[in-house]
C-alpha positions in Angstrom: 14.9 -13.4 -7.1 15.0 -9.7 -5.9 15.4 -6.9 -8.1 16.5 -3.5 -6.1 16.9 -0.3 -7.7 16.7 2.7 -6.0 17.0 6.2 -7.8 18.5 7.4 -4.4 20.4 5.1 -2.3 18.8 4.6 1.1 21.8 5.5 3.5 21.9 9.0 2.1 20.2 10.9 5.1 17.3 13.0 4.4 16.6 12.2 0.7 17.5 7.8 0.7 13.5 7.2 1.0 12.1 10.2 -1.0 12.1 8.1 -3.9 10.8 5.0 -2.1 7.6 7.3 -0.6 7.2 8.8 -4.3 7.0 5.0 -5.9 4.3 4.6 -3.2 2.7 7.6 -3.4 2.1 6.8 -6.7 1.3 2.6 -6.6 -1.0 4.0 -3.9 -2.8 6.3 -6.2 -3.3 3.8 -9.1 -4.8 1.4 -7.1 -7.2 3.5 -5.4 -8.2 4.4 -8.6 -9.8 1.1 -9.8 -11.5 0.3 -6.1 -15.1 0.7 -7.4 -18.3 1.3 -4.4 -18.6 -2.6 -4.6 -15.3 -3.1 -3.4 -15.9 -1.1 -0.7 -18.9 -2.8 0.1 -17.4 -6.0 0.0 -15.0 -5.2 2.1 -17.1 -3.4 4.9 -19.5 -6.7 4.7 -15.8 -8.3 5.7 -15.1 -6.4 8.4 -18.5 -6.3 9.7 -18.3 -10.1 10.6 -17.2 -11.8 13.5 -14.2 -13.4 13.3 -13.7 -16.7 15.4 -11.3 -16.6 17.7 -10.1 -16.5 21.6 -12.4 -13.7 23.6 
């Protein structure tokens, strides 16, 4: 099921994805918020391994 409600329709030029880019802005915001230093770590650790693949 899909649910789409948009404050501002998205075929209005200029202003259809200012309220999509707010609701992001925002989702963005509250999850950066609870990323603690071991997160990061974690993830750096991640990154910092090879991954397998075709060379």
């Amino acid at each position: 099921m899909k649910i789409r409600a948009d404050l501002i329709p998205d075929m209005i030029a200029g202003l259809g994805f200012a309220d999509d880019a707010a609701l992001l802005t925002a989702v963005v915001s509250l999850v950066a918020a609870h990323i603690t230093p071991t997160h990061r770590a974690a993830a750096a650790r991640a990154l910092d391994k090879e991954l397998p693949g075709p060379r």
